[in-house]
C-alpha positions in Angstrom: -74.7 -4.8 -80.5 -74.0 -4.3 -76.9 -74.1 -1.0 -75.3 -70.6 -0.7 -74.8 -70.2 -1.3 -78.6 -72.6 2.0 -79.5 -71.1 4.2 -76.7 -70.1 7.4 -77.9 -71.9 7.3 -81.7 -74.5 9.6 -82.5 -78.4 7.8 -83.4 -77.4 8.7 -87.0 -74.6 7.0 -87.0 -75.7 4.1 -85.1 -78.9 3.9 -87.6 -76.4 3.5 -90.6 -74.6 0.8 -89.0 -77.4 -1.2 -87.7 -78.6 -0.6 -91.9 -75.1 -2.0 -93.1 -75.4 -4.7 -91.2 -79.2 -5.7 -92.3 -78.3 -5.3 -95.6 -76.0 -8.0 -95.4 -78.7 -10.1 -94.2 -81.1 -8.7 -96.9 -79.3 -9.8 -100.3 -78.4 -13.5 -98.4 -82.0 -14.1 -97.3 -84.0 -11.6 -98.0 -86.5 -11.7 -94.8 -89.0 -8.7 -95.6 -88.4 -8.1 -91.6 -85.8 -7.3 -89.7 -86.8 -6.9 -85.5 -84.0 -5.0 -83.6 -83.6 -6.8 -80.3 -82.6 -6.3 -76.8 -81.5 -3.3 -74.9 -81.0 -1.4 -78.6 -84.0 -2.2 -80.1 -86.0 -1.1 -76.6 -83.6 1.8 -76.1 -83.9 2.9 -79.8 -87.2 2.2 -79.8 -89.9 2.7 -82.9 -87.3 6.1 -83.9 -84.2 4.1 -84.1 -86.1 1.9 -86.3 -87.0 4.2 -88.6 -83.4 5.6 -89.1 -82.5 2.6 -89.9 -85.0 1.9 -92.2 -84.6 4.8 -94.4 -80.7 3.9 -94.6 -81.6 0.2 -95.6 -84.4 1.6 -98.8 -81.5 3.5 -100.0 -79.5 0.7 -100.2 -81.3 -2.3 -100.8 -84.2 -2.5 -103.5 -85.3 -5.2 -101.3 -88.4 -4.1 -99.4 -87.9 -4.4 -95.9 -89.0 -3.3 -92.6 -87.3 -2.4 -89.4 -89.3 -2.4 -86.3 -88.1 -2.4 -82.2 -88.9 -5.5 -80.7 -91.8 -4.8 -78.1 -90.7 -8.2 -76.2 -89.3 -7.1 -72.7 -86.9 -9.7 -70.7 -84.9 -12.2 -72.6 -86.6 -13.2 -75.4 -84.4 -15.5 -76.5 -84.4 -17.2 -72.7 -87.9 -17.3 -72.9 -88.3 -18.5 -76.5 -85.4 -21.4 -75.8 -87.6 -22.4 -72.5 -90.6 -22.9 -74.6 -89.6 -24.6 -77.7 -87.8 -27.3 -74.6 -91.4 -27.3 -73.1 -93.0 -28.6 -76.4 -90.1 -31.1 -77.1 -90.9 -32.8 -73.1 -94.2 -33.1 -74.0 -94.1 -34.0 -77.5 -92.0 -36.7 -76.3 -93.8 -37.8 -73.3 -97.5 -37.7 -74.6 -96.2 -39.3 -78.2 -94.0 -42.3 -76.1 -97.5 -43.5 -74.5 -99.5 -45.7 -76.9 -102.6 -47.1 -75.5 -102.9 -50.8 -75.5 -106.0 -52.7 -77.5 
């Protein structure tokens, strides 16, 4: 969710939504974690989390967690840099064979 999307709601609120939405994710796959990301989940912080939480154990009998990310920047840059870094040299280092 983008800021301009949560403008106006109350943390309540936005802690129910943010619930409704993992509990969609929770019955499909079931992923005992749930990380809220980007300006929300820094913004919101460990509080926000917690809301959301509660919401999520009253509906799901699932047990899952709901934590703020504590990655700063753009994870998801950073993370897409990376997993390119180890492709390049998986596929330089595993193109050279030595010679006998």
């Amino acid at each position: 969710m983008s800021a301009e999307a949560v403008q106006g709601l109350d943390r309540a609120e936005l802690a129910a939504r943010i619930a409704k939405g993992a509990f969609a994710c929770v019955a499909i796959l079931d992923p005992g974690l749930i990380v809220l990301g980007g300006e929300l989940g820094q913004q919101g912080g460990d509080a926000l989390a917690e809301q959301a939480a509660e919401h999520l154990r009253a509906m799901s009998p699932a047990p899952t967690e709901i934590r703020a990310t504590t990655v700063k920047g753009d994870a998801v840059l950073h993370g897409a840099v990376l997993t390119a870094l180890d492709r390049a040299r998986d596929n330089v280092f595993s193109a050279v064979t030595p010679e006998r």
